[in-house]
Backbone as a ProteinNet text record, in pm:
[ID]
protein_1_A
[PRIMARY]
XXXXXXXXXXXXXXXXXXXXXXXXXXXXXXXXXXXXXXXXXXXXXXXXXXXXXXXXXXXXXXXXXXXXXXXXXXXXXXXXXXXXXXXXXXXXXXXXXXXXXXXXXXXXXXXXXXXXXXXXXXXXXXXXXXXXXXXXXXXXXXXXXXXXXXXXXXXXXXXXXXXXXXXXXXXXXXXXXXXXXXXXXXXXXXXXXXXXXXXXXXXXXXXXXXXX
[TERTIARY]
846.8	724.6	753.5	652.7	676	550.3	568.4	449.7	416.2	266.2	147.6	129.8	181.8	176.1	311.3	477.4	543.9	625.2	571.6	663.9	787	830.5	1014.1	966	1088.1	1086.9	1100.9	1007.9	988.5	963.9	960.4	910.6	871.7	851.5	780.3	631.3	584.7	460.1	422	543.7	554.8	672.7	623.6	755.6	842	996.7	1073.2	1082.1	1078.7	1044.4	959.7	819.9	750.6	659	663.5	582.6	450.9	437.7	280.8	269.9	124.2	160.6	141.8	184.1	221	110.1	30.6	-68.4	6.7	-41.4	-3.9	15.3	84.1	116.6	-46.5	-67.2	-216.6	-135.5	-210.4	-216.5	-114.7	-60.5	42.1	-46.3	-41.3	-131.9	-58.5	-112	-32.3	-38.4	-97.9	-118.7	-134.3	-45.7	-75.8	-106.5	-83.4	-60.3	-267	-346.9	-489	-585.2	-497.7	-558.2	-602.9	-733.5	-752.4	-734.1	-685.4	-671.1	-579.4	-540.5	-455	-363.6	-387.2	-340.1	-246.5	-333.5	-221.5	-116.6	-158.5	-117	50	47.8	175.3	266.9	161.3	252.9	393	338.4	405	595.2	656.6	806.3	860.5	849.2	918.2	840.9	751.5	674.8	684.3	709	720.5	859	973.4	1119	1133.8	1014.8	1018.3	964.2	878	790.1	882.7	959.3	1074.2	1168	1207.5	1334.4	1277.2	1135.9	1100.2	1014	1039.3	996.7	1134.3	1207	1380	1396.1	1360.4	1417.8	1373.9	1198.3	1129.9	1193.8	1201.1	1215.2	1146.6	1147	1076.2	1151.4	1021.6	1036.2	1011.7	1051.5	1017	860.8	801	645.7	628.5	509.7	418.3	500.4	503.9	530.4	648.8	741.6	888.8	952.4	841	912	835.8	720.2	649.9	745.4	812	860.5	1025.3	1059.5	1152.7	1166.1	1012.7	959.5	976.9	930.3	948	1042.9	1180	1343	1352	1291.4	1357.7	1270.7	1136.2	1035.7	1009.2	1022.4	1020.8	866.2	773.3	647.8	666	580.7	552.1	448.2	378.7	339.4	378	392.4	406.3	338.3	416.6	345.3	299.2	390.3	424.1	217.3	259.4	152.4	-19.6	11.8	-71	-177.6	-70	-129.3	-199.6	-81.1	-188.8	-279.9	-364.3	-486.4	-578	-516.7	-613.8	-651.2	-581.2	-625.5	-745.2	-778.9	-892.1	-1003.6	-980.9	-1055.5	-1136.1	-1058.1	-1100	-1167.8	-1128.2	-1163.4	-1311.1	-1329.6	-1485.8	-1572.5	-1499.9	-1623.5	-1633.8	-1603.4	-1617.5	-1491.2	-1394.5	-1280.7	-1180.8	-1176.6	-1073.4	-1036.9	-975.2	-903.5	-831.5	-868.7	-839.6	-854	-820.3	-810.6	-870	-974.7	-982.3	-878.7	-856.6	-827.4	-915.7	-960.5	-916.2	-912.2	-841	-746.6	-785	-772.8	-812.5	-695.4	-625.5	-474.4	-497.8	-424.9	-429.4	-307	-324.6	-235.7	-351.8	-325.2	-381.3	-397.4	-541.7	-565.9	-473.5	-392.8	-322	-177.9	-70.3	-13.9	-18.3	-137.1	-201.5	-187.9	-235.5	-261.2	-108.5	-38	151.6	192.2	150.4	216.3	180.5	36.3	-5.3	61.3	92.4	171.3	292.6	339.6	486.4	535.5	414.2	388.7	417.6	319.2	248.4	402.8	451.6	607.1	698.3	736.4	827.8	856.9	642.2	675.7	609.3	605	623.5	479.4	408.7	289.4	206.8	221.7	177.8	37.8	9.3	-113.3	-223.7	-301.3	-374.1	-534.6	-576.7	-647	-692.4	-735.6	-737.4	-915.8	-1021.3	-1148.7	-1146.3	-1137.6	-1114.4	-1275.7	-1277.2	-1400.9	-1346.1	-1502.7	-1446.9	-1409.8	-1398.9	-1302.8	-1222.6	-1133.6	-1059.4	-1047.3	-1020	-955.4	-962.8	-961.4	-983.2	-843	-713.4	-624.8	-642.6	-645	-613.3	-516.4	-409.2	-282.8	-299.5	-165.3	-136.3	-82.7	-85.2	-82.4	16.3	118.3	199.8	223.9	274.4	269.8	356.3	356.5	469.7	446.9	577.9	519	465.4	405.3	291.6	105.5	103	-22.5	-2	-92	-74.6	-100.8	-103.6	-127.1	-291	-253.8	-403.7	-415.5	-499.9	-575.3	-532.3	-519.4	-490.8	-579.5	-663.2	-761.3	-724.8	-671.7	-677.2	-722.5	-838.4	-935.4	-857.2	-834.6	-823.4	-948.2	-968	-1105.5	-1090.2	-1052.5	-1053.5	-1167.6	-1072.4	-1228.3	-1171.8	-1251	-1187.4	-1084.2	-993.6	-909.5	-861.3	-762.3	-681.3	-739.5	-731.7	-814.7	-861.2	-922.3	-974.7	-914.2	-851.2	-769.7	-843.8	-912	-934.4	-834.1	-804.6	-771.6	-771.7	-794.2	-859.9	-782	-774.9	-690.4	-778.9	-773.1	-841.9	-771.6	-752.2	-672.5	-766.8	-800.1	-925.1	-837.7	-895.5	-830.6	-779.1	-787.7	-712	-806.3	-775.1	-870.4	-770.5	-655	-549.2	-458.7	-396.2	-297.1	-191.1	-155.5	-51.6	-11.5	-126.9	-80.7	-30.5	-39.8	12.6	-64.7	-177.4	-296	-237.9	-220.8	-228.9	-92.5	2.3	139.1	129.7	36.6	59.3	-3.5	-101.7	-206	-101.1	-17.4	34.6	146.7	205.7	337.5	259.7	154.4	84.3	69.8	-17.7	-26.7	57.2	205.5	337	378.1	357.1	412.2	317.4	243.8	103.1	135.5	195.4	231.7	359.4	431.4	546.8	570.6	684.1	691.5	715.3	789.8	781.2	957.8	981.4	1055.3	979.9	881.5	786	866.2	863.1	903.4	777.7	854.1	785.9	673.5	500.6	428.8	456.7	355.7	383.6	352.8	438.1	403.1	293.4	228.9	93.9	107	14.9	54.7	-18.7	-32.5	-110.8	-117.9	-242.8	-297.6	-276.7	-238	-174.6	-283.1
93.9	41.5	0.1	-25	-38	-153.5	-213.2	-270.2	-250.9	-268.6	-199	-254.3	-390.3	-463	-401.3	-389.9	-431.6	-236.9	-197.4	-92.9	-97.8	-176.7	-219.9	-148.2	-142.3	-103.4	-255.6	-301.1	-397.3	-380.9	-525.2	-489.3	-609.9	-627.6	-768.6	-781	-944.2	-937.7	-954.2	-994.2	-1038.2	-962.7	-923.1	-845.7	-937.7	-904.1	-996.2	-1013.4	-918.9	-884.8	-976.5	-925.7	-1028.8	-1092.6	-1134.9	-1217.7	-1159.3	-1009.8	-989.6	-910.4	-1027.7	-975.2	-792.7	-753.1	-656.4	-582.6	-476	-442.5	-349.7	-318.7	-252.9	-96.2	2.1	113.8	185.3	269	377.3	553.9	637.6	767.7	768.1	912.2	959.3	1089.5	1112.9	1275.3	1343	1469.3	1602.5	1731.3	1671.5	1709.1	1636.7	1564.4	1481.8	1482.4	1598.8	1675.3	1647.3	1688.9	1729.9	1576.5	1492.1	1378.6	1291.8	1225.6	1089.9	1001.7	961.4	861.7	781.6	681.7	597.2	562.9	514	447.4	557	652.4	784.3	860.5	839.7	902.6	798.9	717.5	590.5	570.9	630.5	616.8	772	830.6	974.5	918.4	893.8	809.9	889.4	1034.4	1108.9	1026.1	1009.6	943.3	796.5	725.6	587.2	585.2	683.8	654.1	631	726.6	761.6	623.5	555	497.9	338.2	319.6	220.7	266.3	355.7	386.5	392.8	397.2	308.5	138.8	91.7	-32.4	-126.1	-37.9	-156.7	-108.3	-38.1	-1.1	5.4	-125.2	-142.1	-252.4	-221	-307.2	-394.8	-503.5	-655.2	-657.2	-633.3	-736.9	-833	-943.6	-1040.1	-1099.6	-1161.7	-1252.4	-1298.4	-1343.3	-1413.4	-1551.4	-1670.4	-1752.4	-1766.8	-1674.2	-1702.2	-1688.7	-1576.8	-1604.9	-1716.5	-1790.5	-1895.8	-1978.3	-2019.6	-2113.8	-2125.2	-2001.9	-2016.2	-2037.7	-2011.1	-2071.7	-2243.8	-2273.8	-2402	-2489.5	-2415.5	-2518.6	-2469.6	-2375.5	-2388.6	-2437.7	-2473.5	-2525.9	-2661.1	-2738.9	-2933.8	-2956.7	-2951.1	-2952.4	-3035.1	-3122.8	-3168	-3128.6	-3000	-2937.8	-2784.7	-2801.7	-2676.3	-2585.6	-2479.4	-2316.6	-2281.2	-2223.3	-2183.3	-2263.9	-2403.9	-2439.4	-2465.9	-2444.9	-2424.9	-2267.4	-2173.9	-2022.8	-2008.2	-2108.9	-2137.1	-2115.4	-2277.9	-2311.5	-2250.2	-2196.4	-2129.4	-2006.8	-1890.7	-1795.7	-1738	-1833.6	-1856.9	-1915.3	-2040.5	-2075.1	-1969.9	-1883.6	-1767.9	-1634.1	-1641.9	-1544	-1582	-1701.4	-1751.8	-1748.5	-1748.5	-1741	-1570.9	-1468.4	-1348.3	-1312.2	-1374.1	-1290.8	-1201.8	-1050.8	-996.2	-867.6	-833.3	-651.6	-565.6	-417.1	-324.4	-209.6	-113.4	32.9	126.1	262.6	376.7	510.4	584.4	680.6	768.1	910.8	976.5	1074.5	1186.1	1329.9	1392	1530.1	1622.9	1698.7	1700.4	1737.6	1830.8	1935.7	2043.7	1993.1	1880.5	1888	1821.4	1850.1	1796.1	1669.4	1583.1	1474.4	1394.5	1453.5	1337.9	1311.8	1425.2	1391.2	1321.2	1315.3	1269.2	1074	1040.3	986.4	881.9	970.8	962.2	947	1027.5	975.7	841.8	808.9	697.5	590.9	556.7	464.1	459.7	561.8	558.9	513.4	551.1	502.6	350.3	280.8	134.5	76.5	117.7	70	96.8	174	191.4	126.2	55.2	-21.3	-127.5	-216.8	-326.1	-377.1	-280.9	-290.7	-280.5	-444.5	-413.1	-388.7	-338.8	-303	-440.8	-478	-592	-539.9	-460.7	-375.5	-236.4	-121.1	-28.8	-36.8	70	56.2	195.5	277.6	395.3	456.7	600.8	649.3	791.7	875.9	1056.9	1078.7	1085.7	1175.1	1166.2	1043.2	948.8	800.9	720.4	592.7	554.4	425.9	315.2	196.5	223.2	98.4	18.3	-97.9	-200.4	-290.3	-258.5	-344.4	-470.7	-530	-643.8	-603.1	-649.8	-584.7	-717.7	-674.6	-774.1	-836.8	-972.8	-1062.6	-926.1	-993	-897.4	-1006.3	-1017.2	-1069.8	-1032	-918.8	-873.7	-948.6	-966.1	-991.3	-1094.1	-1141.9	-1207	-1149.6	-1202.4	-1136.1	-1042.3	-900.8	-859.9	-741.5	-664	-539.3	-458.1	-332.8	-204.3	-179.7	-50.4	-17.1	171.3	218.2	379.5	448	580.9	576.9	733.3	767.4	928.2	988.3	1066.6	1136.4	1288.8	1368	1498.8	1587.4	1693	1821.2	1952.5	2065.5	2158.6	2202.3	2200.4	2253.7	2138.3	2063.5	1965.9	1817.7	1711.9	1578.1	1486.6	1410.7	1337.6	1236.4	1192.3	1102.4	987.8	808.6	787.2	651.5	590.2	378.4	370.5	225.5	125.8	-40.6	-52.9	-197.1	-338.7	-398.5	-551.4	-666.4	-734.6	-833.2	-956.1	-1048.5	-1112.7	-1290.9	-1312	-1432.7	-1415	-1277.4	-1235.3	-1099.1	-1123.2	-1049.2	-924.8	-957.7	-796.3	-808	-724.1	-685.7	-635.2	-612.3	-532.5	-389.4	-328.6	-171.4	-127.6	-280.8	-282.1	-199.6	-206.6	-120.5	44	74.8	214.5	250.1	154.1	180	180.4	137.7	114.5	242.4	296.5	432.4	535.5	560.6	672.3	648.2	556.9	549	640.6	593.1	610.5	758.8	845.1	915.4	1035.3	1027.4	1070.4	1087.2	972.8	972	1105.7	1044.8	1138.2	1334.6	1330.4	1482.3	1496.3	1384	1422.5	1438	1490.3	1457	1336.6	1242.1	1118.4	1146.5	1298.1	1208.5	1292.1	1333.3	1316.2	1434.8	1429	1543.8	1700.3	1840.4	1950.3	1945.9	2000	1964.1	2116.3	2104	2256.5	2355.1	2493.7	2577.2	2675.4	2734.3	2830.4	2948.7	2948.8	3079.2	3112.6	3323.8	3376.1	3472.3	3486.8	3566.2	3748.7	3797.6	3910.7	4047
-1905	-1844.8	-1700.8	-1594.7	-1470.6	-1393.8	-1322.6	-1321.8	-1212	-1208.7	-1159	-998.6	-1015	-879.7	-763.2	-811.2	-751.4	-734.6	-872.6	-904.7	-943.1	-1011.9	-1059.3	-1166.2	-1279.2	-1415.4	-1454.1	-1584.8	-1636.9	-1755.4	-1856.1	-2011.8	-2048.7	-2137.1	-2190.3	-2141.8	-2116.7	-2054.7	-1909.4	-1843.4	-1694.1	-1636.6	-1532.7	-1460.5	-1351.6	-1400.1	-1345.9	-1220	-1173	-1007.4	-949	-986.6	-917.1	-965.7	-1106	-1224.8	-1231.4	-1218.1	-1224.9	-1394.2	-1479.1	-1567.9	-1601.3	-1708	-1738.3	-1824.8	-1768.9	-1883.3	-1985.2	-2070.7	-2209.1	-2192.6	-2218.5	-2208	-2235.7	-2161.4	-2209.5	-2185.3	-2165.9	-2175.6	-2070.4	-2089.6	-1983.2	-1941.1	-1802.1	-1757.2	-1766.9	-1840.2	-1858.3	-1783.7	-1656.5	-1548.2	-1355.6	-1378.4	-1274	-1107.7	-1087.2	-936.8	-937.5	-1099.4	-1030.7	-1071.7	-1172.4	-1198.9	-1107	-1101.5	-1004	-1055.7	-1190.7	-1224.6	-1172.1	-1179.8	-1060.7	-1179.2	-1303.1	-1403.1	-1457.3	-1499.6	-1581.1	-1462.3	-1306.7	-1266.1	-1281.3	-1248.4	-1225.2	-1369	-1453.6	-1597.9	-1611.5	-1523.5	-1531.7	-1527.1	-1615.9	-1586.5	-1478.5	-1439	-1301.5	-1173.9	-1175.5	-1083.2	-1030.3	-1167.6	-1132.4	-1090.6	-1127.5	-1085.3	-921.6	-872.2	-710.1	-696.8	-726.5	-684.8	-664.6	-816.2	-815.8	-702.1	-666.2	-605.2	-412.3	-387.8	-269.1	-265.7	-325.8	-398.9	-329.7	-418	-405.9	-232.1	-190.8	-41.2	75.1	41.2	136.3	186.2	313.9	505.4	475.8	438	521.5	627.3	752.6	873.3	895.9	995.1	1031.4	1046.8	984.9	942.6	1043	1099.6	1204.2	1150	1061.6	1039.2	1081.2	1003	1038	1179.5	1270.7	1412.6	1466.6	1439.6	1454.9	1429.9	1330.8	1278.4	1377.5	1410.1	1500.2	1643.1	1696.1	1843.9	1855.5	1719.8	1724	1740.9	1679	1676.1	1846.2	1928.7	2087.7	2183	2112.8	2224.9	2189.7	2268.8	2231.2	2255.1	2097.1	2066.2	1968.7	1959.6	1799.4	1720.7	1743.9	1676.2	1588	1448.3	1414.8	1423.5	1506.6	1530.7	1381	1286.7	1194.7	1078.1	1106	1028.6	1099.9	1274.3	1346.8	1307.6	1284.6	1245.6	1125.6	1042.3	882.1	884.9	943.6	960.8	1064.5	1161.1	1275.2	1231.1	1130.5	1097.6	1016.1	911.4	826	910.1	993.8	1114.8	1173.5	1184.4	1328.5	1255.7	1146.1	1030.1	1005.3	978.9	912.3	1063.1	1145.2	1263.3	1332.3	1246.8	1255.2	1303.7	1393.5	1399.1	1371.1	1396	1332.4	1400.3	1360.8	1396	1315.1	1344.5	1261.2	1326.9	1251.1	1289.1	1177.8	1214	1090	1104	1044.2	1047.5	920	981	798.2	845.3	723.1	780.4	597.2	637.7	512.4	460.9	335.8	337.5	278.6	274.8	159.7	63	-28.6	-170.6	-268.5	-368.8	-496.3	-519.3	-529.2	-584.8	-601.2	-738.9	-791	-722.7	-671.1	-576.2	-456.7	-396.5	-263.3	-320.9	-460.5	-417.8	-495	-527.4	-559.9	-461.3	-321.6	-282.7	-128.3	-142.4	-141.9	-176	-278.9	-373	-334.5	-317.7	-268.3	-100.2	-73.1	102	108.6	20.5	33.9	-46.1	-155.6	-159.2	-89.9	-16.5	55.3	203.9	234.8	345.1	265.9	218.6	125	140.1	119.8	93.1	-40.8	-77.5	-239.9	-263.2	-378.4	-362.4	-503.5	-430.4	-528.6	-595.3	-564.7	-630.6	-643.5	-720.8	-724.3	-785.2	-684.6	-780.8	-830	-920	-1044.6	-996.2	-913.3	-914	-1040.8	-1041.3	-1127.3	-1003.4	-839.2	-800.4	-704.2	-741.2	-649.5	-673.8	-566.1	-604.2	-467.5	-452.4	-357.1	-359.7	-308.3	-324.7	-178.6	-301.6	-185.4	-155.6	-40.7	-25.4	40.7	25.2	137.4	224.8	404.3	512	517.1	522.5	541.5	685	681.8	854	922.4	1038.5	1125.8	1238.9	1330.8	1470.9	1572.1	1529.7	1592.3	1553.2	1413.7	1370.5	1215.8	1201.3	1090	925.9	833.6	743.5	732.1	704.3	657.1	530.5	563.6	430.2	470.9	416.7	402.7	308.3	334.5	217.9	235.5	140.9	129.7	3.9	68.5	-29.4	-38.3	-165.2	-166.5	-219.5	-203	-252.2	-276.1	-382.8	-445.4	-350.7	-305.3	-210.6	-321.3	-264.2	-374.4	-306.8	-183.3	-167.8	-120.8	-133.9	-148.7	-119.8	-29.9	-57.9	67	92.8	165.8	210.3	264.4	269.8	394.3	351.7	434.1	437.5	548	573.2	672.2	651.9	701.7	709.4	831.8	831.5	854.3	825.8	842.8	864.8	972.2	984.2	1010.3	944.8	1001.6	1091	1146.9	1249.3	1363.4	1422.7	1527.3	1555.1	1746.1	1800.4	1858.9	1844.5	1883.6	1819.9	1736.6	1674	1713.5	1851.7	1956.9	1922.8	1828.5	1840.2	1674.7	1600.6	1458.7	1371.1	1404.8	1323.6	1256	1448.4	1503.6	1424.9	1412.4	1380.9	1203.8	1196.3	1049.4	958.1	1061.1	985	1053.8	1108.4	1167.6	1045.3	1017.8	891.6	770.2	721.3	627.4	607	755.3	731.1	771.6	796.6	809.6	672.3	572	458	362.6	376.4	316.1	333.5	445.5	457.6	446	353.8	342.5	208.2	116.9	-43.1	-115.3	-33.8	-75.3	-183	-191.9	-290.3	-454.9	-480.8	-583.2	-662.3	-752.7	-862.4	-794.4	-857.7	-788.4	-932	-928.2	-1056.2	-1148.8	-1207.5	-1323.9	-1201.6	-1281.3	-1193.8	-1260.5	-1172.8	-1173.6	-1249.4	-1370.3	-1415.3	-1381.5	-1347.4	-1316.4	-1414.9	-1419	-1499.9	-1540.9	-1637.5	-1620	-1610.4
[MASK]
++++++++++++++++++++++++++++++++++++++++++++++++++++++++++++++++++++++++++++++++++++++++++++++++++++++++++++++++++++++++++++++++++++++++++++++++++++++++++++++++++++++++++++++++++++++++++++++++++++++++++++++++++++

């Protein structure tokens, strides 16, 4: 079993990794390259191995807080940066503040790979993902946009969407409390969609029989 939040291999009801509980084993796809399912696609054990094996080998960089928090031991303030950003970000958020970036691009691979290797993208740069909405022809994940000292914490939203010749690929960044991001956006949809045209890593799917 693997869990759904972090991608480790886990068992029981909570995953040790990162305590998210653990839903119950369902269907495995016996076709996963054309599935949209998000759920059967992640159960595929060749799939989740890739998916664990960029999970353990995502880069944390340095957080808005933590270089905040280190401005502070060299600048003689008695105010904390670090807990100044806390509170100013939600601040700036509720009075409409924010920033982001779109992209979307049309791939020629299959649904369910596309969106394998989605998943494998958002683990590999430690971008967990906190919800998924399940359409018939595609899927909607939604990550955490992790701090950077560039920008503070925000969204990642990537929608795959099934065409008849390979898939739709759209995201979308949201950082709300901040009016520039220094280019983090732009940097973050160009990773994404680098990964997206790459294999990730993914097992090769069934091969094509043709008809005699």
């Amino acid at each position: 079993m693997f869990c759904s939040e972090c991608g480790s291999q886990a068992q029981g009801k909570f995953c040790s990794n990162c305590g998210h509980p653990l839903a119950p084993a369902g269907p495995v796809s016996d076709d996963w390259e054309n599935d949209v399912r998000y759920e059967a696609i992640l159960r595929v054990p060749e799939v989740r191995q890739v998916i664990d094996r960029h999970a353990k080998n995502a880069k944390q960089g340095m957080s808005a807080e933590t270089f905040l928090s280190i401005c502070e031991k060299v600048v003689d303030s008695p105010v904390s940066y670090g807990a100044l950003a806390e509170i100013a970000q939600p601040l700036w958020a509720k009075a409409g503040v924010r920033t982001g970036k779109e992209r979307a691009e049309e791939i020629m691979v299959p649904i369910g790979r596309t969106i394998a290797r989605a998943v494998c993208s958002l683990a590999k740069n430690g971008q967990s993902v906190e919800s998924v909405e399940q359409g018939e022809g595609g899927c909607v994940l939604t990550a955490v946009l992790p701090s950077s000292i560039w920008a503070m914490k925000g969204e990642l939203k990537v929608s795959c969407v099934r065409l008849e010749h390979g898939s739709l690929i759209g995201a979308e960044t949201n950082i709300p409390g901040q009016m520039f991001d220094w280019g983090k956006s732009t940097s973050v949809l160009a990773q994404l969609f680098d990964d997206l045209r790459s294999d990730m890593g993914l097992p090769p799917g069934k091969p094509t029989r043709v008809a005699a």
